[in-house]
C-alpha positions as CSV (number, residue, x, y, z in Angstrom):
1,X,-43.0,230.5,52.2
2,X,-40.9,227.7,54.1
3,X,-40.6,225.3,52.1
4,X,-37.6,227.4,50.1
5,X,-35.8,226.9,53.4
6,X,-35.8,223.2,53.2
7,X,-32.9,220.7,53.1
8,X,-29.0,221.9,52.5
9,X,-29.5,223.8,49.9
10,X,-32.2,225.6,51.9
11,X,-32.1,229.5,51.5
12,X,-32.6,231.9,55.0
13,X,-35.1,234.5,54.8
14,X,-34.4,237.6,55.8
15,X,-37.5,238.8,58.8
16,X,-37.8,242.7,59.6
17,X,-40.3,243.6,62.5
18,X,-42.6,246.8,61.8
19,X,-43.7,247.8,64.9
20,X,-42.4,251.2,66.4
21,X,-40.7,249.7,69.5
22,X,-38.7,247.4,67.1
23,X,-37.1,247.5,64.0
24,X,-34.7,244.7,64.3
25,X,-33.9,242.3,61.5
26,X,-33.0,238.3,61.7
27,X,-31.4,236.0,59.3
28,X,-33.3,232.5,60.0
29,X,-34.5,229.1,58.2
30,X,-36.0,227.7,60.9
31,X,-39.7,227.3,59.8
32,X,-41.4,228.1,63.2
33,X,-39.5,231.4,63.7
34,X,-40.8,232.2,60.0
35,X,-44.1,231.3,60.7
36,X,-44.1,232.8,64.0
37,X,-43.2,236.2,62.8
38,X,-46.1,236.6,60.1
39,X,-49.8,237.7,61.3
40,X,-52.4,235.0,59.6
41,X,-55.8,235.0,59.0
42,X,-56.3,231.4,57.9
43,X,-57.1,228.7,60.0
44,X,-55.5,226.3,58.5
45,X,-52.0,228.3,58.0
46,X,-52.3,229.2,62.1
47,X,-52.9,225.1,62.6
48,X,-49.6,225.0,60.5
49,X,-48.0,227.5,63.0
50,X,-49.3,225.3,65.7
51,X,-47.6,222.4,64.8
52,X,-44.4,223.8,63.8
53,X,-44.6,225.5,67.5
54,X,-45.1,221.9,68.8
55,X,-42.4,220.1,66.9
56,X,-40.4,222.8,67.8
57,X,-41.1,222.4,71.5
58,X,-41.0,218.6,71.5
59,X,-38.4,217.9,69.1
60,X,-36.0,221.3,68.3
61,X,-35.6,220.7,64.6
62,X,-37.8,219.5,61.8
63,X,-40.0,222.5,62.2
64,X,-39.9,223.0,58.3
65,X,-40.1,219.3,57.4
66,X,-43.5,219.6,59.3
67,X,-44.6,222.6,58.3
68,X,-44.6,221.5,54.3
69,X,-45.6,218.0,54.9
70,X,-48.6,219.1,56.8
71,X,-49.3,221.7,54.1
72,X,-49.2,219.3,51.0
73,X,-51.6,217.4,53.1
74,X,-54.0,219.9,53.7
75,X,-53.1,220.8,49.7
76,X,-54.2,217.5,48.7
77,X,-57.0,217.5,51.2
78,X,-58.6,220.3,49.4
79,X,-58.4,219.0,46.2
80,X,-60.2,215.4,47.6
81,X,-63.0,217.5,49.6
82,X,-64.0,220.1,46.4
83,X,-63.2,218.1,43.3
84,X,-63.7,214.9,44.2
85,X,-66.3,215.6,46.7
86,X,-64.5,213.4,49.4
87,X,-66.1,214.1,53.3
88,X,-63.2,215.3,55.5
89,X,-63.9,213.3,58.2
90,X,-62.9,210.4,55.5
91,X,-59.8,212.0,54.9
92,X,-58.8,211.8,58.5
93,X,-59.5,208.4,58.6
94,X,-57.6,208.0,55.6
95,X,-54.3,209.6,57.4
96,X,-54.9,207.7,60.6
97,X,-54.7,204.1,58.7
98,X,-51.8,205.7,56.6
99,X,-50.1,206.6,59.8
100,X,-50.9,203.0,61.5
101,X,-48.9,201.2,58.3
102,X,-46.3,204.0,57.9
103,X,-45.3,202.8,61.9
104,X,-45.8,199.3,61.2
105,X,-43.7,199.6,58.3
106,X,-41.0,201.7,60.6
107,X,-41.1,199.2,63.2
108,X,-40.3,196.4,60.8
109,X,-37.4,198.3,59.2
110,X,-36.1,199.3,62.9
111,X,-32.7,197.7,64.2
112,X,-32.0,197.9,67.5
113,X,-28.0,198.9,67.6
114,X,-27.9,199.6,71.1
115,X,-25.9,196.0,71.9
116,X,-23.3,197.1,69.3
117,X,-21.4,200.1,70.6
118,X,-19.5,200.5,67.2
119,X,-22.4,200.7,64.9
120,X,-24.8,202.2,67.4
121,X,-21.9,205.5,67.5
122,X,-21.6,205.0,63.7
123,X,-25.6,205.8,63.5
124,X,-25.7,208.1,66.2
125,X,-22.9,210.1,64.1
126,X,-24.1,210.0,60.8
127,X,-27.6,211.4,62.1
128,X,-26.1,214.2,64.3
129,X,-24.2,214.9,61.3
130,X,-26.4,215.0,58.7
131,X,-28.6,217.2,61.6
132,X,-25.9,219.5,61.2
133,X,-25.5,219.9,58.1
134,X,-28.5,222.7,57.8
135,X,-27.5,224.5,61.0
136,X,-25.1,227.3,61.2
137,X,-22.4,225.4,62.6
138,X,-22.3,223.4,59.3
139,X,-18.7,224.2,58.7
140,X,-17.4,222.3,62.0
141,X,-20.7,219.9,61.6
142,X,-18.2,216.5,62.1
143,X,-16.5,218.2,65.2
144,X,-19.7,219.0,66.6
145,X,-21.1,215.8,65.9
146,X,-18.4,213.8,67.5
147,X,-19.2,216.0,70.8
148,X,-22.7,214.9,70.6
149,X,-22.0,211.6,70.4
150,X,-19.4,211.7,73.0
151,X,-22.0,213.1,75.4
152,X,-24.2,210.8,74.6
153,X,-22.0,207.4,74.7
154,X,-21.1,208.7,78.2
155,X,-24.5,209.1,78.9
156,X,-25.3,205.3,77.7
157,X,-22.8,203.8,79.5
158,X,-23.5,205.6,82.9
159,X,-27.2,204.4,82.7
């Protein structure tokens, strides 16, 4: 259901409440609110809700990203634990080694651009931009942007 939402060619939905009090409609792709608004019976789709909830609480964006990623996991999971007759515990051992070399991997690949104020506003711009690019402020994404980064050079250098 979300993951039609995903990336910059992502498509809203459209969410109407039902209940007497309410009737109001909303125009969203955020993946939490989407999930939010639908009643599940499934465990596993309301641990999906959970952790779109959480990314949403921790991080503000990437709710969607989460929210597929964590269901073609529990996709593939499926498929390992009933065709192949994989244990699920051995799964989850599987994505806590994949997650230790994934990091190790990220930490190897990490450059620290902090000393170099020109590069380090370059990155910080072309993240908050790309960032952007799926909100509604899309149209005025480099203006926003530049505010972003502004606030938090300033932010940097008063440390």
């Amino acid at each position: 259901m979300v993951k039609t939402t995903l990336g910059p060619k992502g498509m809203d939905k459209i969410l109407q409440r039902v209940s007497q009090n309410d009737q109001s409609i909303s125009i969203t792709n955020d993946g939490a609110t989407i999930l939010k608004s639908i009643h599940l019976d499934n465990a596993a789709a309301k641990i999906l809700v959970d952790i779109a909830k959480t990314q949403d609480e921790e991080v503000g964006d990437g709710t969607t990203s989460v929210a597929v990623l964590c269901g073609e996991f529990l996709r593939e999971a499926e498929t390992l634990v009933f065709n192949n007759r994989v244990h699920p515990q051995t799964i989850c051992a599987g994505w806590r080694d994949a997650r230790k070399i994934a990091r190790a991997a990220l930490e190897i690949c990490a450059m620290d651009k902090a000393g170099d104020s020109v590069a380090f506003r370059k990155d910080l711009l072309e993240i908050a931009i790309t960032t952007l690019s799926s909100k509604l402020v899309t149209h005025e994404k480099e203006h926003f942007a530049n505010l972003a980064v502004d606030a938090v050079m300033r932010l940097k250098v008063s440390k």
